[in-house]
FITISE-261795 format. One record per residue: residue in one letter; y, z, x of N, C-alpha, C in turn. Coordinates in pm, whole numbers, plus 50000, padded with zeros to 5 digits. Example, Ala and Ser with C-alpha at 12.3 -4.5 7.8 and 13.67 -1.06 7.14 Angstrom:
<rs>
A494315078051319495505078051230496705078051320;S497755070851285498945071451367500035078751290;
</rs>
This chain:
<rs>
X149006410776548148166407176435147116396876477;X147616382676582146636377276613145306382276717;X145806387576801145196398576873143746408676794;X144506414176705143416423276627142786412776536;X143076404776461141886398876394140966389676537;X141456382976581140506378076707139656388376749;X140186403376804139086409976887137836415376734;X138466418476607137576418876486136216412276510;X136586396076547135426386476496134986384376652;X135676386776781134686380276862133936397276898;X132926398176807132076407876806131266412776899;X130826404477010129976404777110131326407777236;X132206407077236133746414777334133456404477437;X133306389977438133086380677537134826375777615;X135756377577485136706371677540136576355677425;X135446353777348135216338677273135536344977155;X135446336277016135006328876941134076320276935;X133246323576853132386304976810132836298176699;X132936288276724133666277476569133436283576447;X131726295376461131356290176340132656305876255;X132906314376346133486324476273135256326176248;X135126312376313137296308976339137646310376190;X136756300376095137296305875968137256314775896;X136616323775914136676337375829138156347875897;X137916344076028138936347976098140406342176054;X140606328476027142056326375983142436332475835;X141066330175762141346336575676142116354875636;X141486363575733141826374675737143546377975769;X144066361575837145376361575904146396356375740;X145446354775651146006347875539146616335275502;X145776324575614145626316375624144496305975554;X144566302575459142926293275369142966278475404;X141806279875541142016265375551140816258075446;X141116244675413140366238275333139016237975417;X137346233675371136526227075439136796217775544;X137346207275466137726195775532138786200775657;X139476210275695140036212275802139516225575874;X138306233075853137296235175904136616231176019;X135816214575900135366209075991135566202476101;X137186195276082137576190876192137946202676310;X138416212276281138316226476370137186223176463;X136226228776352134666228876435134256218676516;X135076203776457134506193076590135066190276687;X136296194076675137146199276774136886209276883;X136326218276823136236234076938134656228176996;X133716218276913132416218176982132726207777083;X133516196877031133416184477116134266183977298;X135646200177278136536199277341136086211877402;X136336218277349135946238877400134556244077421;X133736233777408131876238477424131636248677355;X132426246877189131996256977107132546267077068;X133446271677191133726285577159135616283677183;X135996296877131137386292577119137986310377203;X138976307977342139586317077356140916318077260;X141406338377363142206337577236143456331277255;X143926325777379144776314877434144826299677341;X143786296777290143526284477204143506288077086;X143236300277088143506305576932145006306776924;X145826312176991147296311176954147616297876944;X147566291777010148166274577025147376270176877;X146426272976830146106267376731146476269376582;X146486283176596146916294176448148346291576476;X149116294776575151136293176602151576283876501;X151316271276466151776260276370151626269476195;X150496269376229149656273976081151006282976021;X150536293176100151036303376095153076303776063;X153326292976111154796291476095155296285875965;X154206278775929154146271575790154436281675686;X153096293075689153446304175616154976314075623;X155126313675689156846322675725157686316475676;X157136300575693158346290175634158486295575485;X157506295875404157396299275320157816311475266;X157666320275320158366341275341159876335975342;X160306324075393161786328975417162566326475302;X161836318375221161926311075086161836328974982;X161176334674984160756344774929161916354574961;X161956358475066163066365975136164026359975067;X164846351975081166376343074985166026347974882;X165006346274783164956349674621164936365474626;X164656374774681164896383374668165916388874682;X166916380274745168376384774813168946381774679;X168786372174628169576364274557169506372174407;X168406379274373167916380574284169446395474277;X168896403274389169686414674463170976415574400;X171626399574413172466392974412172976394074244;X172196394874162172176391174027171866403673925;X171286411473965170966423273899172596429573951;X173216428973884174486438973933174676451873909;X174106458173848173756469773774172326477773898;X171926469573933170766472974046169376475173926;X169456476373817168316482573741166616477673765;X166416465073862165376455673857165516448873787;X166356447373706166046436973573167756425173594;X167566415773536168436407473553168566403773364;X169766410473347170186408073183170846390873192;X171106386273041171376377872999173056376173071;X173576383373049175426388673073175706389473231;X174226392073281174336391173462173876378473501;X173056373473414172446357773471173786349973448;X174806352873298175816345773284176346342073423;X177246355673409178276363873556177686354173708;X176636353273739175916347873839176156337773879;X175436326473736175606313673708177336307573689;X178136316473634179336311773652180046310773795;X179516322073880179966322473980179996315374071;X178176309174050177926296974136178366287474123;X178876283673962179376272673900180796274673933;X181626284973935183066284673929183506283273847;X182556283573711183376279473547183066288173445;X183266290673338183296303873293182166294573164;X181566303473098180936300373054180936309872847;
</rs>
């Protein structure tokens, strides 16, 4: 995935990036960085990388980002288990009598 959005934007097939297209690019990874961490990007890749960003610095850079978000998926992943967990009937839906059943279970007390 990092691979194909990188070769997407470095359009001219140099092997670069230029600062100015890293963010449209993280974005496509579903990543929204603010302005404000943009710009420090950009003064970063001009002041350190002469502008341009391989895709070696692009992993080391997006890898964090990017873990943040998963952090987040795994959170998502559990509620769906859990949910799994609660619909006992399987129907999609989670009745009043299954949220009981659930909640007691977790509780250990009958309700």
């Amino acid at each position: 995935e990092l691979l194909d959005a990188f070769k997407e934007f470095d359009t001219d097939q140099d092997g670069y990036l230029s600062y100015k297209d890293l963010g449209a690019c993280m974005r496509t990874l579903g990543y929204m960085p603010t302005e404000m961490e943009l710009i420090e990007i950009s003064q970063h890749i001009k002041m350190r990388m002469g502008g341009r960003v391989d895709f070696e610095d692009f992993v080391q850079m997006m890898g964090p980002k990017l873990r943040e978000e998963t952090a987040h998926m795994v959170g998502v992943r559990e509620l769906k288990i859990a949910f799994r967990e609660f619909d006992m009937n399987g129907d999609g839906e989670i009745s009043s009598a299954e949220m009981r059943e659930a909640i007691a279970a977790l509780l250990g007390e009958q309700l």
